[in-house]
MARMIVEX-404719 format. One record per atom (N, C-alpha, C, CB): x, y, z. Coordinates in steps of 0.1 Angstrom, whole numbers, padded with zeros to 4 digits, always signed. Glycine has a CB too. Layout:
MARMIVEX-404719
XYZ/...
This chain:
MARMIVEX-404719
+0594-0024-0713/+0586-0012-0718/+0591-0008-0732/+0588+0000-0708/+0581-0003-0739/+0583-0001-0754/+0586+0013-0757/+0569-0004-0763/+0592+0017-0763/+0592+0033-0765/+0592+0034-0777/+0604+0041-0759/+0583+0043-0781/+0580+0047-0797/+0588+0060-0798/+0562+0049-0801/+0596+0060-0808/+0603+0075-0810/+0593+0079-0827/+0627+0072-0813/+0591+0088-0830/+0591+0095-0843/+0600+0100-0849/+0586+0103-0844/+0607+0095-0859/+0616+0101-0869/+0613+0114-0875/+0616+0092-0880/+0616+0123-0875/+0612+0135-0888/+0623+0142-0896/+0605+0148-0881/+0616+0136-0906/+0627+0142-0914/+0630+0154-0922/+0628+0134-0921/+0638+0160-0921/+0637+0174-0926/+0643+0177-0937/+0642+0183-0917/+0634+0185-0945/+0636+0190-0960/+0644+0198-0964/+0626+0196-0965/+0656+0194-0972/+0664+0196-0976/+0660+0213-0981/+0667+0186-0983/+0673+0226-0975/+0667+0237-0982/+0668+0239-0995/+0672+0248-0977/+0665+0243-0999/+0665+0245-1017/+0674+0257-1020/+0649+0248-1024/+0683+0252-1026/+0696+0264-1027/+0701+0262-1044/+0712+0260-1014/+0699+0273-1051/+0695+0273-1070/+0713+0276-1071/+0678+0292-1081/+0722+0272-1079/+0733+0273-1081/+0730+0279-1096/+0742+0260-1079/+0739+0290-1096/+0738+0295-1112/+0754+0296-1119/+0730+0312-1114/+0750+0287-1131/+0768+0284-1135/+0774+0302-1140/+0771+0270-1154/+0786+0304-1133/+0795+0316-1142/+0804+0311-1152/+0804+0325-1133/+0798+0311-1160/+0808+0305-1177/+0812+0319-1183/+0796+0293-1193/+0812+0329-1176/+0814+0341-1182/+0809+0346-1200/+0827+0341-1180/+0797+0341-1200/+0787+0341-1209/+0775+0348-1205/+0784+0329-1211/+0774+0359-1200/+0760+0369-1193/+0752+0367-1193/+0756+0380-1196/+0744+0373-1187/+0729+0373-1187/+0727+0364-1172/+0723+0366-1202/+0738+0366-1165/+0740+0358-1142/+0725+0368-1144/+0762+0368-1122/+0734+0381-1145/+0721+0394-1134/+0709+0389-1140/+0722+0416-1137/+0705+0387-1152/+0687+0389-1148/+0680+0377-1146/+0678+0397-1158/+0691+0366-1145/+0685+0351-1140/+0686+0355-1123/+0698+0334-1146/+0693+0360-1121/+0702+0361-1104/+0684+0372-1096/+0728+0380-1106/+0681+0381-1104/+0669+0392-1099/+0658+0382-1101/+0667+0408-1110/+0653+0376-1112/+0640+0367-1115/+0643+0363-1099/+0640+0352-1130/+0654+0350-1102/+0652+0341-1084/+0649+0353-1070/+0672+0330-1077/+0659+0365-1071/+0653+0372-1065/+0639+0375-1062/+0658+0379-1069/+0633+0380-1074/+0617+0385-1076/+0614+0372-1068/+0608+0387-1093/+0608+0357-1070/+0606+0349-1068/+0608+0340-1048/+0611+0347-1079/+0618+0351-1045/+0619+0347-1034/+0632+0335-1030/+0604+0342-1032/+0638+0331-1039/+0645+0317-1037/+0662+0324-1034/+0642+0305-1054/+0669+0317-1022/+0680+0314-1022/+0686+0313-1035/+0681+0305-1016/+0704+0322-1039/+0711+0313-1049/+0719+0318-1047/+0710+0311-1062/+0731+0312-1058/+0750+0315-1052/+0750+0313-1068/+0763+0299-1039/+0759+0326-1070/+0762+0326-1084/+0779+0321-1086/+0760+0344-1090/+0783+0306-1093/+0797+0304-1089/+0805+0295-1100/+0797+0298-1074/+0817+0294-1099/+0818+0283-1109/+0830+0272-1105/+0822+0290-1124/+0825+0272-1095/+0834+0264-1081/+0826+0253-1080/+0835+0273-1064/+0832+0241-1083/+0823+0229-1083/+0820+0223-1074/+0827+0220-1088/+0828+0225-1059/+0824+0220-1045/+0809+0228-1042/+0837+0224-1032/+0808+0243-1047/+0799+0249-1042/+0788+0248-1053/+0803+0261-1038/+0789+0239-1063/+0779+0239-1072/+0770+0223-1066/+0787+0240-1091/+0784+0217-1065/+0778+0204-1056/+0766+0205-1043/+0792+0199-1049/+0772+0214-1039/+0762+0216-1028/+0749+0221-1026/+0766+0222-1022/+0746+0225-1043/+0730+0233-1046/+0727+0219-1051/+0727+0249-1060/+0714+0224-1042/+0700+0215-1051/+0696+0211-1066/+0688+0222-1050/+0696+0220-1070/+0694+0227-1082/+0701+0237-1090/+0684+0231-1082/+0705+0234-1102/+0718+0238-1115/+0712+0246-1126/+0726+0225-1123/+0717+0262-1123/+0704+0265-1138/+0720+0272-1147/+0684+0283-1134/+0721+0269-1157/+0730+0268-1172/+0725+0278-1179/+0728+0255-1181/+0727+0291-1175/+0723+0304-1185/+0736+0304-1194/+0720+0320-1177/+0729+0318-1204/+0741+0322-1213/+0738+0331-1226/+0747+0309-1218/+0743+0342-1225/+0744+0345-1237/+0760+0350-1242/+0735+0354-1238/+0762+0349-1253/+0771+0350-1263/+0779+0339-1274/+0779+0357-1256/+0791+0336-1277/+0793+0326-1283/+0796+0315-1280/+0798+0329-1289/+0791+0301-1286/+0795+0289-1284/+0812+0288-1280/+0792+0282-1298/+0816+0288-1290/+0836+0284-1290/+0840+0292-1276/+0848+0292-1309/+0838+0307-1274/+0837+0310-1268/+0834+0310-1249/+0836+0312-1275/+0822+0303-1244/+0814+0296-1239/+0822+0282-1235/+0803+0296-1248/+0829+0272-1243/+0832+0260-1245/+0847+0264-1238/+0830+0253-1260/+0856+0274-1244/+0866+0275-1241/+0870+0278-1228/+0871+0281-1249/+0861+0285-1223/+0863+0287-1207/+0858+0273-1199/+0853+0302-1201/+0846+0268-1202/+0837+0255-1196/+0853+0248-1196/+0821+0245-1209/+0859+0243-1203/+0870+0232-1207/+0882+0239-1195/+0875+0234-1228/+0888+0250-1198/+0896+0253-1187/+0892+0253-1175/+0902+0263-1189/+0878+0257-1170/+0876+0253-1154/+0873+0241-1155/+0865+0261-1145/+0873+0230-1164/+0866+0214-1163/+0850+0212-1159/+0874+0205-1152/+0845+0225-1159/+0834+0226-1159/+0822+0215-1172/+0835+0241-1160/+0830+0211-1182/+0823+0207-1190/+0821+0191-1185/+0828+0210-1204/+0832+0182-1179/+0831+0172-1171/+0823+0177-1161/+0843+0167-1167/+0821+0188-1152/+0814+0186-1142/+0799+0184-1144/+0817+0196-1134/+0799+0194-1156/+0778+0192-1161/+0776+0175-1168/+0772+0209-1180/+0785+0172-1172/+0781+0154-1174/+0778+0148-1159/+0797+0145-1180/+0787+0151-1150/+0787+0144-1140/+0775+0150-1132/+0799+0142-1134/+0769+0164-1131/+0759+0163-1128/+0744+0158-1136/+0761+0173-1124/+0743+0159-1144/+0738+0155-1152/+0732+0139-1149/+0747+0158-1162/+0740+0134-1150/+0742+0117-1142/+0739+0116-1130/+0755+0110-1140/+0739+0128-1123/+0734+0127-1110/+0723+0123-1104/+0733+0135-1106/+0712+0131-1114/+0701+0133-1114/+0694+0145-1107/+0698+0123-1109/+0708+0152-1106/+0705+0164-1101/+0694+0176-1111/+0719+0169-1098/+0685+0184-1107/+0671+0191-1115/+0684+0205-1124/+0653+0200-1098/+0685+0201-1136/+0695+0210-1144/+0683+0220-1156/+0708+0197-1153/+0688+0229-1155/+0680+0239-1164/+0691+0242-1171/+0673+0252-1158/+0685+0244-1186/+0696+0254-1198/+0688+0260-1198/+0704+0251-1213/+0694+0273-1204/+0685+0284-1206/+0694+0292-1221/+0684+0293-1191/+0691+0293-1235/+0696+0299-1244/+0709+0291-1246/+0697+0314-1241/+0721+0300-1248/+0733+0295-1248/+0734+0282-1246/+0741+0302-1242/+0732+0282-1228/+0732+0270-1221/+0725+0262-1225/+0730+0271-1209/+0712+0260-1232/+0709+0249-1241/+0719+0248-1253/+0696+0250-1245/+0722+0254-1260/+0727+0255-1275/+0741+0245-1272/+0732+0274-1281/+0745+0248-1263/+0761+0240-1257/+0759+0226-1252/+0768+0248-1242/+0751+0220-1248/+0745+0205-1243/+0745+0198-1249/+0734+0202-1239/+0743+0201-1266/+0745+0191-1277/+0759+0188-1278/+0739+0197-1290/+0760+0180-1290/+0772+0175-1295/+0780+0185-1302/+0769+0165-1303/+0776+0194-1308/+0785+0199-1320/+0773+0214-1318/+0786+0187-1338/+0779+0226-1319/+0774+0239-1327/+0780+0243-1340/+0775+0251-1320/+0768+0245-1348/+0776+0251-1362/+0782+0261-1355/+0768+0257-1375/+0778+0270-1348/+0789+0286-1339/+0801+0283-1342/+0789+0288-1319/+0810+0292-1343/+0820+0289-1342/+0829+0276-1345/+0821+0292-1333/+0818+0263-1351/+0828+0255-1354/+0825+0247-1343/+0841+0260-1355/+0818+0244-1331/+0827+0243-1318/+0819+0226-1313/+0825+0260-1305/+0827+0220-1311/+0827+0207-1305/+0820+0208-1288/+0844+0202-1305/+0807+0206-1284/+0806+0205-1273/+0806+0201-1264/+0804+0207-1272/+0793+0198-1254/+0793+0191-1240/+0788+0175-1243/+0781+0199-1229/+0781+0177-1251/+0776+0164-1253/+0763+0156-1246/+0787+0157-1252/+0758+0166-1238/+0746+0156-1229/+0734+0150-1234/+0741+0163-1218/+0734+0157-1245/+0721+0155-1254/+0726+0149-1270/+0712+0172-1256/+0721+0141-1276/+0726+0140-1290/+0718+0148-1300/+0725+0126-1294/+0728+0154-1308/+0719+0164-1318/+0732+0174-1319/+0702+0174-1310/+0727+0185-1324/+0737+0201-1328/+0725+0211-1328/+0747+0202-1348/+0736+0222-1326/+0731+0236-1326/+0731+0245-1341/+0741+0243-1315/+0722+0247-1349/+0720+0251-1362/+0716+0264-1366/+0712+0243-1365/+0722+0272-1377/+0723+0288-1378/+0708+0281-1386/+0739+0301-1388/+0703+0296-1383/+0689+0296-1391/+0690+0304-1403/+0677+0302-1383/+0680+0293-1415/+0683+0294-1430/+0681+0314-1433/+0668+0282-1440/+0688+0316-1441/+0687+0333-1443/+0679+0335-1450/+0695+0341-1448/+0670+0329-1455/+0663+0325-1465/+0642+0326-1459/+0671+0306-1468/+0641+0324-1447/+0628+0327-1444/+0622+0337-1448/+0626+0327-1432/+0606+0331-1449/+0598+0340-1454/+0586+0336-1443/+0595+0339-1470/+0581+0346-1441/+0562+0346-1433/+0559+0361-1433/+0559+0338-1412/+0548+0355-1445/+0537+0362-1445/+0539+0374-1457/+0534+0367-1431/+0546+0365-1465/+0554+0375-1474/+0565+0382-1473/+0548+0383-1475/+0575+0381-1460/+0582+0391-1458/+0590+0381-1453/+0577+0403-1450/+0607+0386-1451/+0619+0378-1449/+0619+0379-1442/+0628+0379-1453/+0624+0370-1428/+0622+0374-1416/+0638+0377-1409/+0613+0362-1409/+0638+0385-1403/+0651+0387-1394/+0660+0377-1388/+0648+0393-1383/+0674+0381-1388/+0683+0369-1382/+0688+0376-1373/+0695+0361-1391/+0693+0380-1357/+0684+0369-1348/+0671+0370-1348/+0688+0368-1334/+0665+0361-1346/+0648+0355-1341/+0652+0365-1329/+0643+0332-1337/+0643+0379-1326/+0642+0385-1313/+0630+0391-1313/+0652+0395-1311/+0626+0385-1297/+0611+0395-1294/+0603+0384-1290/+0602+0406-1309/+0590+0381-1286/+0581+0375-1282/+0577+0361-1292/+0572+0385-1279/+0577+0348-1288/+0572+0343-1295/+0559+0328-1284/+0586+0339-1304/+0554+0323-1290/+0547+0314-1281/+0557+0299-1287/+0528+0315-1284/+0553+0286-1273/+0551+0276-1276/+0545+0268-1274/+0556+0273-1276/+0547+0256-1284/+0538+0240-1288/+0539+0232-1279/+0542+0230-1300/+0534+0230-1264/+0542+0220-1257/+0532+0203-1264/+0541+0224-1237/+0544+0196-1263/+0540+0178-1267/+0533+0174-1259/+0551+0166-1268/+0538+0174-1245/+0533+0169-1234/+0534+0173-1224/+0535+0160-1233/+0531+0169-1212/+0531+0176-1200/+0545+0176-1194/+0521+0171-1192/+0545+0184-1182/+0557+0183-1177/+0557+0190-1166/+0567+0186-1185/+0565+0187-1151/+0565+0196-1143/+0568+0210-1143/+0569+0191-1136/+0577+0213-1152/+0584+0227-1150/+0575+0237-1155/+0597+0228-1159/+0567+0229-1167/+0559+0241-1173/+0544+0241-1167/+0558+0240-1189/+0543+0233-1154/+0530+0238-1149/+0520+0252-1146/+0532+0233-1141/+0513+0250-1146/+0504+0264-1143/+0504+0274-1159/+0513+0275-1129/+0510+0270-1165/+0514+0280-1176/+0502+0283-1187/+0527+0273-1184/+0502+0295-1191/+0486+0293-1195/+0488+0287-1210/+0476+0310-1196/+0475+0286-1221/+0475+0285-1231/+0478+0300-1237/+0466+0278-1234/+0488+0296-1246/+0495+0309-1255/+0499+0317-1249/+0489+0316-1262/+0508+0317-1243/+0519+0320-1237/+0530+0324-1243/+0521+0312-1232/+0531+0337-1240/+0546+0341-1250/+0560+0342-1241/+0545+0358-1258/+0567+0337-1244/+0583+0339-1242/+0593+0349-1248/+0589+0328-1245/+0602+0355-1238/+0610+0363-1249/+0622+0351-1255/+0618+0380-1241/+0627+0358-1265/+0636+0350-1275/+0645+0360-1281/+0627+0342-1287/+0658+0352-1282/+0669+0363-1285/+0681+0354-1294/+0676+0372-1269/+0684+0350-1305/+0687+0335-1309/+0689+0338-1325/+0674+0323-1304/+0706+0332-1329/+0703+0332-1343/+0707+0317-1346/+0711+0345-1353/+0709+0309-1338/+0709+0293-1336/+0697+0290-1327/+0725+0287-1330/+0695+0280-1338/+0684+0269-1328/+0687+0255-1326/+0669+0267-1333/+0684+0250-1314/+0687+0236-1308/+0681+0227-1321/+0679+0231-1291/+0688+0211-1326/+0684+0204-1333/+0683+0191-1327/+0689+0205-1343/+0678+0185-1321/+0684+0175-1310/+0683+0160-1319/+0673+0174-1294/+0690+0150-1319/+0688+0135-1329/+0674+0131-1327/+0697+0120-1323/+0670+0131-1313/+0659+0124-1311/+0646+0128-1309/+0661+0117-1302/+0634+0129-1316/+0624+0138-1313/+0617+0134-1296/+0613+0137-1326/+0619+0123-1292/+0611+0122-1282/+0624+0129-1269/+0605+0103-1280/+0629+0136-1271/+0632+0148-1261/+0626+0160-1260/+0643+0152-1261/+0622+0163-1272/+0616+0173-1276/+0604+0176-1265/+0611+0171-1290/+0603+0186-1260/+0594+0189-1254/+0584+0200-1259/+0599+0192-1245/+0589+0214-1266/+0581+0223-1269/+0591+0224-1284/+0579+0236-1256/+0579+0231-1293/+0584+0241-1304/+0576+0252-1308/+0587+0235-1315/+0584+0256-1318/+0585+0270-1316/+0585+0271-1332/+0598+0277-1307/+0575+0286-1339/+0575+0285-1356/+0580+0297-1354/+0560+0283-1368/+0595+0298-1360/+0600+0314-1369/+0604+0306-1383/+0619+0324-1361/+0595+0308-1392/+0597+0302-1405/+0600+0290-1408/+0605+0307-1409/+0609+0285-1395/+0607+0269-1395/+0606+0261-1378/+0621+0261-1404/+0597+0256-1377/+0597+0251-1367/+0609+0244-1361/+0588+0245-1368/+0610+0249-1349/+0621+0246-1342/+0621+0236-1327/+0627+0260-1340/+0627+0233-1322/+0627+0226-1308/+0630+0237-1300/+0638+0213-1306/+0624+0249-1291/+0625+0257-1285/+0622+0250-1271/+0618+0268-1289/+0619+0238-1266/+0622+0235-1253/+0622+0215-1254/+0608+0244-1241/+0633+0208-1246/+0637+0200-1248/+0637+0191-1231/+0648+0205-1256/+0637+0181-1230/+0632+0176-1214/+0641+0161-1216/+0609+0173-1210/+0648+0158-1206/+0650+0145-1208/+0660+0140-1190/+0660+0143-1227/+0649+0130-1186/+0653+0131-1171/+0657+0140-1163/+0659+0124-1169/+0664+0143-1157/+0665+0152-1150/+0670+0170-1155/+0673+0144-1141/+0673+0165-1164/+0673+0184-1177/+0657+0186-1181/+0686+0182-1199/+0663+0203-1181/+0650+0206-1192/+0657+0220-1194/+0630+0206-1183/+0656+0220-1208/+0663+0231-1212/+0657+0239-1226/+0677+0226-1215/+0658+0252-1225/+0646+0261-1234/+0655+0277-1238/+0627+0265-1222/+0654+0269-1252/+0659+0282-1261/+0658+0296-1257/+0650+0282-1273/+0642+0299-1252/+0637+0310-1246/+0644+0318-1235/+0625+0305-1241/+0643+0331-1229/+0647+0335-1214/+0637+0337-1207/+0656+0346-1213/+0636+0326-1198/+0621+0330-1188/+0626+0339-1174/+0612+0312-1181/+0640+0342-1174/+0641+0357-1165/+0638+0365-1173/+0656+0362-1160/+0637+0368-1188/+0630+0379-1192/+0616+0375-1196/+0637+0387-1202/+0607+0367-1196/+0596+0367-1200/+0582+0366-1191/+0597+0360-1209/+0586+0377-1185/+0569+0380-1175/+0570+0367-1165/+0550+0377-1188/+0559+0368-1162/+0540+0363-1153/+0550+0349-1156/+0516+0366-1164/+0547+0345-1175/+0546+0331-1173/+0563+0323-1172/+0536+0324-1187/+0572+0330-1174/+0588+0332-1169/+0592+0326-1154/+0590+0350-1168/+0584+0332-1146/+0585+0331-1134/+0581+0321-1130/+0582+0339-1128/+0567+0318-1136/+0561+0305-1130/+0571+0291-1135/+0544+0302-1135/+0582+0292-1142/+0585+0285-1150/+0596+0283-1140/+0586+0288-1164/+0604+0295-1138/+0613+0295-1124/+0605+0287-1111/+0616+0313-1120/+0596+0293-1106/+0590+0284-1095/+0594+0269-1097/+0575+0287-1095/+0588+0266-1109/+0585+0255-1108/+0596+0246-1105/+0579+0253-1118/+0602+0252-1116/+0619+0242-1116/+0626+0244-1101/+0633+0250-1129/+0622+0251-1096/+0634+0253-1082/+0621+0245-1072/+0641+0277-1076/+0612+0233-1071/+0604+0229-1069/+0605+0213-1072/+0596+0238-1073/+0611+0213-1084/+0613+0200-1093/+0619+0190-1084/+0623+0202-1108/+0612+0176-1084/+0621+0167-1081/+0623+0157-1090/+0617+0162-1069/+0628+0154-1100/+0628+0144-1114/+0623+0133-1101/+0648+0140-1126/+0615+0123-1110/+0611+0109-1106/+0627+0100-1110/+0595+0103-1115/
């Protein structure tokens, strides 16, 4: 006699890890996933970072700063090694600015997952006749290149908030994913296998913010 069994296999829960590099801005990444509905563990404990699905890399304040704590918890080895995983990694601000090789900030030598640096913006802009402010703050839209899962649903012209007096410069343009014009066009969002990481803060920017959250806590890199 034959006996047919059915396998079923069950879907892994989706649990969003948010790194504490003691660089701010946990709470209003920590409320978005809230708003949104999604499980997360705010931590900087690598067994329990291991154990999320998905890695989102916020941050605000300084590079050297930022680096110097990453380095004493060995946190900066651990985002390589996740990284390599293939595990679905988000930067967000800071946490993009730190991925590269080098920030003019502070001087500061960084993670290295991406080739490129983090660059102060020229003091020197003009649009529209008028000098523009250092930091770049307040609403801006972006250029996306090409498509991409994270930024699905997203409408045309679309604004993001932005808070930033460095912008990502990455070596290679085909990472580039989105940019962004404050006087000079910049790389404001950046994709490359399993990262995707954006200048912008989509916990503070609305409707299309969120969908951007959805999406990524959804992401399965190919």
């Amino acid at each position: 006699m034959l006996v047919f069994c059915q396998l079923t296999t069950l879907k892994k829960k989706i649990m969003i890890a948010i790194i504490d590099y003691k660089a701010g801005n946990l709470t209003s990444v920590a409320r978005a996933l809230q708003n949104i509905g999604q499980d997360f563990i705010i931590t900087d404990d690598a067994k329990k970072l291991d154990s999320a699905t998905h890695v989102i890399f916020p941050g605000v304040g300084a590079a050297g700063e930022a680096m110097d704590y990453l380095k004493q918890k060995k946190m900066d080895k651990w985002l390589k090694s996740c990284f390599l995983s293939g595990k679905p990694l988000m930067g967000i601000c800071l946490g993009t600015q730190i991925i590269f090789d080098y920030s003019e900030e502070n001087d500061t030598q960084c993670i290295g997952l991406v080739s490129g640096s983090t660059k102060l913006f020229p003091n020197d802009m003009i649009y529209d006749g008028r000098k523009l402010k250092i930091p770049h703050m307040g609403w801006n839209s972006v250029q996306l290149r090409r498509e991409h899962p994270v930024f699905r649903d997203i409408p045309a012209g679309a604004e993001f908030y932005f808070v930033h007096s460095y912008y990502p410069a990455p070596s290679r343009e085909a990472v580039v994913l989105g940019i962004t014009d404050y006087g000079i066009e910049f790389c404001s969002v950046l994709a490359v296998n399993n990262l995707v990481a954006m200048q912008f803060h989509p916990e503070k920017s609305g409707t299309p913010g969120l969908q951007i959250l959805r999406n990524f806590c959804s992401w399965r890199p190919s």
